[in-house]
C-alpha positions in Angstrom: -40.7 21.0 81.6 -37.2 21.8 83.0 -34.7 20.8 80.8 -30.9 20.8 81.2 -28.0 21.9 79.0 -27.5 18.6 77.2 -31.3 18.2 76.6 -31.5 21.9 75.1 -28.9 21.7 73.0 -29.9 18.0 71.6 -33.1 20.0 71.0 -32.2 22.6 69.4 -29.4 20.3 66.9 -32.6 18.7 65.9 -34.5 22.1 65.3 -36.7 20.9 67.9 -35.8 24.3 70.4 -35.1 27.8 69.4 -32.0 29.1 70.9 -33.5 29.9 74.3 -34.7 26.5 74.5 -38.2 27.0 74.0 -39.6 24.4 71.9 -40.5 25.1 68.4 -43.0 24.4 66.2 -42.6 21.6 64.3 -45.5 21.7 62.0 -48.6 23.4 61.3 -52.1 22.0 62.8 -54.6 21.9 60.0 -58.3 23.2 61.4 -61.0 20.2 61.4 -63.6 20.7 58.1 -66.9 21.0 59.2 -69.3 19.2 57.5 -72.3 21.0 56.8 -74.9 21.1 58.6 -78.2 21.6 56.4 -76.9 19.0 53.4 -80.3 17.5 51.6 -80.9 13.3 52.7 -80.9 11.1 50.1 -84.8 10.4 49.3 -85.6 6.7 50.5 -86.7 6.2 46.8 -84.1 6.8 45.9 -81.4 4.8 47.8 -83.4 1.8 46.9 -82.9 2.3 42.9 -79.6 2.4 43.5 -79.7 -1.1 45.8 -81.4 -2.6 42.7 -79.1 -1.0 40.2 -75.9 -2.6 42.3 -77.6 -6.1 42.2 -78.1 -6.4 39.0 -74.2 -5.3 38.1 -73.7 -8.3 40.3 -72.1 -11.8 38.7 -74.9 -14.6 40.1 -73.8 -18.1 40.3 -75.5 -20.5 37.5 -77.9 -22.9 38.9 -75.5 -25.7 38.1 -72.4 -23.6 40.2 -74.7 -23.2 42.9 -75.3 -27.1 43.3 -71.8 -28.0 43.0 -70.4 -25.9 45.2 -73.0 -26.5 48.2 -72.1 -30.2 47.5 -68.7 -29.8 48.0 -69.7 -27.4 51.2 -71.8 -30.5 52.1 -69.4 -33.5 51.6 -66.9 -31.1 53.3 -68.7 -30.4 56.8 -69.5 -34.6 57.0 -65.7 -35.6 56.1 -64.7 -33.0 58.8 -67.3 -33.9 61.3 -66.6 -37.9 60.9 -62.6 -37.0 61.4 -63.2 -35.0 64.4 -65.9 -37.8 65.9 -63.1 -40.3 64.9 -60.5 -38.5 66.7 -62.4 -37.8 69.7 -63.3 -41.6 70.0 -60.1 -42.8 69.8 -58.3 -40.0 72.4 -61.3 -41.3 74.5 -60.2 -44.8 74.5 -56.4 -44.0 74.6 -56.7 -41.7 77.7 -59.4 -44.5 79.4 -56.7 -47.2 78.8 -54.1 -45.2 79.4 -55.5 -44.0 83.1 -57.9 -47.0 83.2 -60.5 -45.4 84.4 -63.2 -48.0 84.3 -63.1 -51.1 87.0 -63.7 -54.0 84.9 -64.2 -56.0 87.6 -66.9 -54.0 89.2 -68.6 -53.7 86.1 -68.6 -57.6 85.1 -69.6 -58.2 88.8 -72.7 -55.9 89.0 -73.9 -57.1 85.5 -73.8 -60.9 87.0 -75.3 -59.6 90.0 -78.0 -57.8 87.9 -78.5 -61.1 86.0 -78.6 -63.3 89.2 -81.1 -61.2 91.0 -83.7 -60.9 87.7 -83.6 -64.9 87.5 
């Protein structure tokens, strides 16, 4: 990389560049640890006791605290649901106001029609 006089000596004030101007190292690399190669698996059997010893350290919800909190899950997801059913019907009948989007007269009209014509 060709550097100029400024560049060099902005370098080397931040001990970036010897005095020639050839860069320096700033710090040393570490080598990457090998992991090795012929480690012994874990035995299947193994593995499992220790799934089963991990459960049972685990806190598990009384009967009682199970119930209570899937009904509040429960109550939770109908509230929700009827508020967004509630909102979505009533920005359905602003916007269809709004940009009247039904003919009433066409529709009052084909349902006498349909009335006249089954008599």
């Amino acid at each position: 990389m060709a550097m100029n006089r400024e560049q060099k000596r902005a370098m080397q004030k931040r001990g970036l560049a010897g005095a020639d101007g050839s860069p320096v190292a700033t710090r040393e690399r570490r080598t990457p640890t090998t992991r090795p190669t012929n480690e012994p698996r874990t035995p299947i059997r193994q593995v499992f006791r220790e799934i089963v010893a991990e459960m049972r350290k685990t806190s598990w919800p009384t009967r009682d605290e199970t119930m209570r909190l899937a009904v509040i899950v429960f109550v939770t997801v109908v509230v929700l649901t009827l508020l967004i059913f509630g909102m979505d019907l009533g920005f359905g009948w602003l916007f269809d106001h709004l940009y009247n989007t039904t003919p009433k007269s066409t529709t009052s009209a084909s349902a006498v029609s349909l009335i006249r014509a089954i008599s």
